[in-house]
LOMARBA-188645 format. One line per 5 residues: number of its first residue (from 1); their letters; for each residue y, x, z of N, C-alpha, C. Coordinates in steps of 0.02 Angstrom, whole numbers, plus 50000, padded with zeros to 5 digits. Layout:
BEGIN
NUM) A) Y/X/Z/Y/X/Z/Y/X/Z | ...
***
This chain:
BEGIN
1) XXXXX) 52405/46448/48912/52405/46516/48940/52379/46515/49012 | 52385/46445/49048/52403/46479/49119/52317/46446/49142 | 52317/46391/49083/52233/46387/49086/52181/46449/49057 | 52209/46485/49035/52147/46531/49002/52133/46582/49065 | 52182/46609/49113/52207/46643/49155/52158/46610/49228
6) XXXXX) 52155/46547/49224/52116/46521/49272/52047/46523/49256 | 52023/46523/49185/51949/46526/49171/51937/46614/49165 | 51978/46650/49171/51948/46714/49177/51960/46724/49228 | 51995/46684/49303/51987/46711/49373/51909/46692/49359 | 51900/46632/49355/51845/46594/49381/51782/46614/49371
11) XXXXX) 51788/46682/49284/51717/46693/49283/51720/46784/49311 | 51782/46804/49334/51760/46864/49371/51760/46848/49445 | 51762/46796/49480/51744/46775/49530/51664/46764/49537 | 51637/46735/49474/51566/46727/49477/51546/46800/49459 | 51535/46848/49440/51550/46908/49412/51524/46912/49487
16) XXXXX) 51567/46951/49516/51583/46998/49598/51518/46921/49648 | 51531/46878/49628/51468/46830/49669/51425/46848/49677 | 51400/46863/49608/51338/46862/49585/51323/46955/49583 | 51355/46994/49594/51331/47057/49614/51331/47056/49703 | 51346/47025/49745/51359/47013/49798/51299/46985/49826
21) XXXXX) 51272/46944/49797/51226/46898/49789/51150/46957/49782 | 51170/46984/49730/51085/47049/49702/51108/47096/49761 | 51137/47124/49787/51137/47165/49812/51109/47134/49897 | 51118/47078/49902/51093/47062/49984/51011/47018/49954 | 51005/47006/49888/50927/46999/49881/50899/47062/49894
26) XXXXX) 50931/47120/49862/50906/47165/49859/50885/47221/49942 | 50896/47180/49965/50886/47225/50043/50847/47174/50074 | 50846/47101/50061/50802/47053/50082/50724/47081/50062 | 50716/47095/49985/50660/47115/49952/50645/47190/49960 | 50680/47235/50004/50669/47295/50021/50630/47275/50101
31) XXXXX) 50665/47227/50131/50629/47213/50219/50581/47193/50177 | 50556/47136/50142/50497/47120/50130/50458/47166/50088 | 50461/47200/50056/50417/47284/50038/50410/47319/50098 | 50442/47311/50180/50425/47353/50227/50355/47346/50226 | 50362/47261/50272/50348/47195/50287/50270/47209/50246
36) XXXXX) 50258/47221/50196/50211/47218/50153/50181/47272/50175 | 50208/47352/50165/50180/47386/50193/50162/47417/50263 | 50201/47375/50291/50152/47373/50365/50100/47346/50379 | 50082/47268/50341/50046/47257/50342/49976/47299/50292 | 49984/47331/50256/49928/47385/50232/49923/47444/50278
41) XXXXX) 49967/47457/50305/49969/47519/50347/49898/47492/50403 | 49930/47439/50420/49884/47424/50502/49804/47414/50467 | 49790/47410/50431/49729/47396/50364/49700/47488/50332 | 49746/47520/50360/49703/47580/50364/49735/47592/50267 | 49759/47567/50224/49770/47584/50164/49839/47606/50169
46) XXXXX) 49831/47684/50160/49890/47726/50174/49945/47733/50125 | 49887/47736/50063/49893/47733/49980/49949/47680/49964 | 49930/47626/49970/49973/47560/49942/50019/47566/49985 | 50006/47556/50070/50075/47553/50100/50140/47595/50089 | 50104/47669/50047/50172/47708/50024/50192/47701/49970
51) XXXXX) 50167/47634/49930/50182/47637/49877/50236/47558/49891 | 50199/47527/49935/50260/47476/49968/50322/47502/50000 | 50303/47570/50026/50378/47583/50067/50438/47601/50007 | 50388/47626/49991/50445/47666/49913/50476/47620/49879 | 50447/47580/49858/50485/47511/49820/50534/47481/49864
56) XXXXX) 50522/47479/49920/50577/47477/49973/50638/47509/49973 | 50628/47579/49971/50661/47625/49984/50711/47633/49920 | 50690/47624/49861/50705/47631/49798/50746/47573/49786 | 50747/47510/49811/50805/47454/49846/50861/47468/49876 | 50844/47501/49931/50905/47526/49977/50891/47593/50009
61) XXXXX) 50895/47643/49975/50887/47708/49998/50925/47720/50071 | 50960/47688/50091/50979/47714/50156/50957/47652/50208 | 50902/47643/50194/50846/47590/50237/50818/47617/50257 | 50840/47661/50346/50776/47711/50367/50730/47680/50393 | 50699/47627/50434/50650/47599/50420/50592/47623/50372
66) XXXXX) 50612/47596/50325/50585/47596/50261/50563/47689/50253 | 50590/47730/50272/50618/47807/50277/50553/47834/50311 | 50556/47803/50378/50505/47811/50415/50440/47802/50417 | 50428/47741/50408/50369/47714/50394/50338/47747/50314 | 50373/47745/50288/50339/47792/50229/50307/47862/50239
71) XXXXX) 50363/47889/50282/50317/47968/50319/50262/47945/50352 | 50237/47895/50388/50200/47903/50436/50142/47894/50380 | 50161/47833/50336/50086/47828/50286/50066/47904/50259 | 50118/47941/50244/50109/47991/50197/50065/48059/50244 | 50086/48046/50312/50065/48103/50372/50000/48085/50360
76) XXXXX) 49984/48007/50361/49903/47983/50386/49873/48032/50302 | 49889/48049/50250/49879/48076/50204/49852/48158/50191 | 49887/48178/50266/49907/48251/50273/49917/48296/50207 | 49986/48258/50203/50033/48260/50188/50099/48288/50213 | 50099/48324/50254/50144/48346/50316/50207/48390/50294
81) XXXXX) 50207/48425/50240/50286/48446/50195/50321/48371/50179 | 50283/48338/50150/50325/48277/50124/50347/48214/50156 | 50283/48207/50220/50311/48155/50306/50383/48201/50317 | 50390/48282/50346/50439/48274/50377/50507/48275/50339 | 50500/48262/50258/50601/48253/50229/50580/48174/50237
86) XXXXX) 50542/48137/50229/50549/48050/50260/50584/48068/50320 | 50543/48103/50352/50565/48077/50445/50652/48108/50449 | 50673/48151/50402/50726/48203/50422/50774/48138/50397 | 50756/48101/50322/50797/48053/50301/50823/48005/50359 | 50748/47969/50396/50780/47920/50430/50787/47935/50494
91) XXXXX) 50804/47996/50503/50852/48011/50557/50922/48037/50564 | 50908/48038/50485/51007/48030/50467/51017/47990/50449 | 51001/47931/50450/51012/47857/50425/51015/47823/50484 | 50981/47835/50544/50987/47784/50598/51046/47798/50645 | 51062/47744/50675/51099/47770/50729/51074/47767/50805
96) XXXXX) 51038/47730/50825/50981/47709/50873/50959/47772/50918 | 50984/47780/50957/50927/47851/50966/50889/47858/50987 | 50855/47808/51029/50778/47790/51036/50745/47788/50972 | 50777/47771/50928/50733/47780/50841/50748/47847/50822 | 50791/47866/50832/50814/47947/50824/50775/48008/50869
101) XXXXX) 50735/47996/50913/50684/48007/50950/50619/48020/50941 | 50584/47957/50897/50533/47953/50854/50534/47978/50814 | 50586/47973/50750/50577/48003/50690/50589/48099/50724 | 50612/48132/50752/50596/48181/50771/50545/48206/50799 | 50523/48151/50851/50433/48168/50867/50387/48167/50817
106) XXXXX) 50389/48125/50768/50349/48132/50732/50377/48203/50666 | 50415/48213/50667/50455/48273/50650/50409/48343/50679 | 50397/48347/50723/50368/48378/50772/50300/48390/50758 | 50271/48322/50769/50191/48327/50748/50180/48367/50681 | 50220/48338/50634/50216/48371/50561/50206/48426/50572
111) XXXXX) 50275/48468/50604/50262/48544/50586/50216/48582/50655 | 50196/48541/50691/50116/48556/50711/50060/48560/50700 | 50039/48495/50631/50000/48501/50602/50000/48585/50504 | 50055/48603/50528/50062/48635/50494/50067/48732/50495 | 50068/48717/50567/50067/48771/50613/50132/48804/50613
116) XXXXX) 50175/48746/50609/50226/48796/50618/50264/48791/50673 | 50245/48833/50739/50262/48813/50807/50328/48816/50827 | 50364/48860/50810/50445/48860/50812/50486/48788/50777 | 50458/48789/50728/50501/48728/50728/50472/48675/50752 | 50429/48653/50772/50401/48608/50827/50422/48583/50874
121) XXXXX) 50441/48656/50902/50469/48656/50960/50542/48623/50991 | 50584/48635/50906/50636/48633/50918/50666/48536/50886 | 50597/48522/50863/50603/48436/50854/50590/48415/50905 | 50516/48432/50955/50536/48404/51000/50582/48396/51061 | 50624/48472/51063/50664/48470/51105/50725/48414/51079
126) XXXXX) 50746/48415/51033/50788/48374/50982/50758/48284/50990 | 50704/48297/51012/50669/48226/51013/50690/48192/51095 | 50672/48247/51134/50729/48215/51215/50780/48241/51215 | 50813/48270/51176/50882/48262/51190/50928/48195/51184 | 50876/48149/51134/50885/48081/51115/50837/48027/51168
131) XXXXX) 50798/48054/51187/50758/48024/51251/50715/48052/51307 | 50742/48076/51350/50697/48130/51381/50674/48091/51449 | 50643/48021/51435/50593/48002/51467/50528/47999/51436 | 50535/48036/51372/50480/48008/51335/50405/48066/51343 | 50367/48038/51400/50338/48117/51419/50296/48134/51370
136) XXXXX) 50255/48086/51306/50228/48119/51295/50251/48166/51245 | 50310/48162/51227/50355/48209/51170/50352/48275/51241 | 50377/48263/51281/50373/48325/51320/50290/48353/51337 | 50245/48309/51337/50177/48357/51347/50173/48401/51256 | 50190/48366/51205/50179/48392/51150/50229/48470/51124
141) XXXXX) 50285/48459/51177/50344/48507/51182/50291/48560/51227 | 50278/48572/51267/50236/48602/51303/50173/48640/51262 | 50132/48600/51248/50076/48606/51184/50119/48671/51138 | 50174/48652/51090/50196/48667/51055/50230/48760/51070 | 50254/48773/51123/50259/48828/51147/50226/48851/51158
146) XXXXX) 50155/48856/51215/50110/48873/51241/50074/48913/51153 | 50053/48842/51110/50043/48884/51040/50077/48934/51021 | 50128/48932/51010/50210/48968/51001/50177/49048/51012 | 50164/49046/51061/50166/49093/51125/50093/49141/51085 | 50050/49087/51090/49989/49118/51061/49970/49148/51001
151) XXXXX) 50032/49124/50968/50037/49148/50880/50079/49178/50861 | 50113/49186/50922/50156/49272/50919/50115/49332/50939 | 50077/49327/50979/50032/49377/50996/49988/49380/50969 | 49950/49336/50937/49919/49351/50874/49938/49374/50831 | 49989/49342/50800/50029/49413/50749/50058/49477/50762
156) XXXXX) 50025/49488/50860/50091/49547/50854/50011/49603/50866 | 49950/49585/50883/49899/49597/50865/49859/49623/50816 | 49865/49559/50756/49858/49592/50683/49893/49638/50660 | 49986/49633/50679/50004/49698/50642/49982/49760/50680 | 49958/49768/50756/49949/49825/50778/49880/49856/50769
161) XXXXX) 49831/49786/50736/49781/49803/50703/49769/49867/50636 | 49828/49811/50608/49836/49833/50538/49855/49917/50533 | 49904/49923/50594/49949/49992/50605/49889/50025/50628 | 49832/50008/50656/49791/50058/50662/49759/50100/50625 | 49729/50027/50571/49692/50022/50519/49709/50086/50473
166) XXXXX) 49786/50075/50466/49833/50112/50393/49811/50178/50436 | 49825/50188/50495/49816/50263/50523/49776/50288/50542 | 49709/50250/50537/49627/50279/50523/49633/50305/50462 | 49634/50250/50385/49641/50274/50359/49664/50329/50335 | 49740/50329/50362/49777/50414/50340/49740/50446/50369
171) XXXXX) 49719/50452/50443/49682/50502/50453/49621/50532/50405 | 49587/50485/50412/49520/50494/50361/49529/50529/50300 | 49577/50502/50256/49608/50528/50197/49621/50573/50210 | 49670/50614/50264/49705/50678/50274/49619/50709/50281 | 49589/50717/50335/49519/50724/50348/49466/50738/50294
176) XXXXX) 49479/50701/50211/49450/50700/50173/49498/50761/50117 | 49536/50776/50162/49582/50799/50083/49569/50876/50109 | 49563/50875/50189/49560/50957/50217/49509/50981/50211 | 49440/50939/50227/49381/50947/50189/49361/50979/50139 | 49415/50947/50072/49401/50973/49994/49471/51036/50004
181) XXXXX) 49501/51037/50036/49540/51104/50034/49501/51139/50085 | 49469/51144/50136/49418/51188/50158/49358/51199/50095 | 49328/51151/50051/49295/51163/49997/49298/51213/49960 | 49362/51206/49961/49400/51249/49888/49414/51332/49903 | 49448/51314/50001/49442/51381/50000/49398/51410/50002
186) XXXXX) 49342/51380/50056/49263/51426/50033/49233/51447/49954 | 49260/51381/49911/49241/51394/49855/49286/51485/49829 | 49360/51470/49851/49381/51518/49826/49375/51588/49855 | 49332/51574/49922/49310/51632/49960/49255/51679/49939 | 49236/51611/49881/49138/51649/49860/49170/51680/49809
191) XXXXX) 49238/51636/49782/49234/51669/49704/49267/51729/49721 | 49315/51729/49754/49325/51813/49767/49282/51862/49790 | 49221/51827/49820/49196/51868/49842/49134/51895/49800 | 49125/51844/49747/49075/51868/49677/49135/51907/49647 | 49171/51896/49637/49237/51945/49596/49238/51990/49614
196) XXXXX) 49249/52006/49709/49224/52075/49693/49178/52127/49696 | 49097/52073/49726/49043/52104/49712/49043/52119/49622 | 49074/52079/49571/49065/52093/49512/49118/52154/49491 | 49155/52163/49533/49222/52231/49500/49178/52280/49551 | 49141/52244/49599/49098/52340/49632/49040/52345/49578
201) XXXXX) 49006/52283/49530/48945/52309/49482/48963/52327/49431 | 49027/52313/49411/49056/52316/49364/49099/52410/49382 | 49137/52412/49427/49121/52488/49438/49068/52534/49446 | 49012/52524/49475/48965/52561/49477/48956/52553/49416 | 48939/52508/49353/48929/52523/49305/48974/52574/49250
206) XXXXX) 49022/52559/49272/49083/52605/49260/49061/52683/49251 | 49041/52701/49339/49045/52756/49334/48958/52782/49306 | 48901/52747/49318/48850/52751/49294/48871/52759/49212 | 48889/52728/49171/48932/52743/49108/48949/52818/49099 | 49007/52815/49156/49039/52882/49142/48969/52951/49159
211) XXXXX) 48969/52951/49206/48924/52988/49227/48869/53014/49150 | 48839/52940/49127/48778/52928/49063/48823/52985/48999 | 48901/52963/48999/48933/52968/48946/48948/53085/48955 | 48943/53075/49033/48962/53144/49044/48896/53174/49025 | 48860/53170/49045/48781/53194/49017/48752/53188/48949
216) XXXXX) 48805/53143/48926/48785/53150/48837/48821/53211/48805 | 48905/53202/48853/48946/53259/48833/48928/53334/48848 | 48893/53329/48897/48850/53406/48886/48794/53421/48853 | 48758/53369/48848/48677/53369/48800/48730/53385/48735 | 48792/53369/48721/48807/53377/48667/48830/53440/48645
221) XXXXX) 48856/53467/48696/48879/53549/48701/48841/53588/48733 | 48761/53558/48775/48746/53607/48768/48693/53616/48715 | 48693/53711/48684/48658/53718/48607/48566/53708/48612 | 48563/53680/48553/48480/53700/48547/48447/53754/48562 | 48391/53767/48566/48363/53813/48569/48364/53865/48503
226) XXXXX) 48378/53954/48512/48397/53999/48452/48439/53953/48432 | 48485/53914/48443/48563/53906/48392/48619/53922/48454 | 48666/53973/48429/48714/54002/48480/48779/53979/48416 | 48791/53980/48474/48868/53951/48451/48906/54030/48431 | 48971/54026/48387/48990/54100/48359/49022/54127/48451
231) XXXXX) 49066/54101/48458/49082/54116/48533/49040/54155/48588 | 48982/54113/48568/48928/54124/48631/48893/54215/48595 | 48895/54191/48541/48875/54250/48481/48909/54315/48524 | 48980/54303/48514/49030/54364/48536/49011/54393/48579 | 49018/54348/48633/48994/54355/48727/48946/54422/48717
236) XXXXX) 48894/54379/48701/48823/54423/48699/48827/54487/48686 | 48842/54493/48635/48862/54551/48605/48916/54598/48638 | 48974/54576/48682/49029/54604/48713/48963/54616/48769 | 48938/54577/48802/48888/54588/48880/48850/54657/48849 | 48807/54672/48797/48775/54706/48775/48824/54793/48770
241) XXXXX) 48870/54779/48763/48888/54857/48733/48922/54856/48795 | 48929/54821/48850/48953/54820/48929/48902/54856/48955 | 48848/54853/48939/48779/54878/48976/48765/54939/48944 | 48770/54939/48885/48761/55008/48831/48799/55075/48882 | 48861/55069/48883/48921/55084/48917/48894/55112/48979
246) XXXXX) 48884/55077/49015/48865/55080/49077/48788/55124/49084 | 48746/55123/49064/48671/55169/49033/48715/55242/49014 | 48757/55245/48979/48775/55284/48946/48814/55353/49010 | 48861/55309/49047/48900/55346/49098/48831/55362/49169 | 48785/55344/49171/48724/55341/49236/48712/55418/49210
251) XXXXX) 48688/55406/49146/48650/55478/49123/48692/55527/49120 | 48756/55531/49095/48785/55576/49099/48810/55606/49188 | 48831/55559/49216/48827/55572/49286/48739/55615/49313 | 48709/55602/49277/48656/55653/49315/48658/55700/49285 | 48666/55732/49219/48673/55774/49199/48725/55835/49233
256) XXXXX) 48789/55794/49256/48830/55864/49280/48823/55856/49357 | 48775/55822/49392/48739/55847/49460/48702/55941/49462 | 48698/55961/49391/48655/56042/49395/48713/56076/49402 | 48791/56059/49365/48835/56119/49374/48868/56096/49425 | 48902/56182/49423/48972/56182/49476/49021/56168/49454
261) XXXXX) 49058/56143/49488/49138/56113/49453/49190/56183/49454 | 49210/56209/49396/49250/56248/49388/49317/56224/49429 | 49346/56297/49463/49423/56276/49484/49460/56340/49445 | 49527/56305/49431/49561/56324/49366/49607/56374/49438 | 49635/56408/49401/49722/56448/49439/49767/56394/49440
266) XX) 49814/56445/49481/49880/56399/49477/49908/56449/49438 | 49961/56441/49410/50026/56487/49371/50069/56493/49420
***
């Protein structure tokens, strides 16, 4: 019993050895994947050396070293989204802050080459706060605002461009719309005003009509020639024994011009 007990210390002792053992090859063969790719780096092959850092890295992920130097191959790439999570890695991996310095300057460059001046700004300030002898992080801090500066007013430019632009346009548009509503009213100025040159031809024709229609209505009543109407018949005949009448009382009036007018008694 107390032998079997000793051969199973003995082989989980080799056990925990021998993982003890891979795990410090394994950071030996991560420095030498730096090691490798530094030496391609200084050789101008950006390609392989990130393919050495990575195998590195993929050893001992919290090998900023390894962290770093991989961004820088990847920057020489421009590559500059994917240099600065390297550089962000191995500056939470180091404790150094002269290395904590660098990986922020070059933090910096990234999002300069990317135009993004605010945060630039604020790696390299982050970059001497960890070393602020380092002038040329401060000439690039400088650089970095001065841009800053220039690409705010450029954008504050374009939009006041743009705000012009939109309000030419509206104008123009408004301009184009009063236009076709001045169109319309002239249009609707003619048409009323043919509407009512056409209700004045259209009345004159009216009454030219009436007038035509009144002149038919008498051509129609009045009679032909020798055709008398019974009415008109009457007339004539009443005018005639009016005149008879009248002939009749003339002559007799001259007749009693010879006598004397008798005067009667009284009773």
């Amino acid at each position: 019993m107390k032998s079997n007990l000793i051969i199973l210390f003995l082989c989980l002792t080799t056990v925990i050895f021998s993982q003890e053992k891979t795990s410090k090859d394994l950071e030996r063969e991560a420095r030498e994947d730096v090691r490798e790719g530094n030496k391609l780096y200084n050789q101008f092959k950006f390609k392989e050396a990130e393919i050495a850092y990575k195998k590195g890295l993929s050893k001992n992920p919290n090998y900023p070293k390894a962290a770093y130097n991989l961004g820088n191959s990847i920057y020489q790439q421009d590559r500059f989204k994917e240099a600065v999570s390297q550089f962000e890695l191995a500056e939470k991996t180091v404790k150094n802050k002269m290395d904590k310095a660098e990986a922020f300057h070059n933090m910096g460059n990234s999002f300069m080459k990317e135009k993004q001046y605010g945060k630039a700004v604020e790696a390299f300030k982050n970059a001497l706060r960890n070393n602020s002898k380092d002038d040329e992080t401060r000439y690039n801090l400088a650089l970095a605002q001065e841009l800053l500066k220039q690409q705010q007013q450029q954008n504050k430019n374009n939009k006041d461009k743009n705000k012009d632009k939109n309000n030419k346009d509206k104008k123009n548009k408004d301009k184009k719309d009063n236009k076709g509503g001045d169109k319309d009213k002239k249009d609707d100025k003619n048409k009323d005003k043919d509407k009512g040159k056409d209700k004045k031809d259209n009345k004159g024709d009216e009454k030219k009509n009436k007038d035509k229609k009144q002149n038919k209505d008498k051509q129609q009543q009045k009679p032909r020639p020798n055709q008398l109407s019974p009415e008109q018949m009457r007339q004539l005949l009443e005018a005639m024994n009016n005149e008879e009448n009248k002939t009749q009382k003339k002559l007799n009036a001259k007749k009693a011009k010879g006598r004397k007018i008798k005067q009667e008694k009284d009773w």
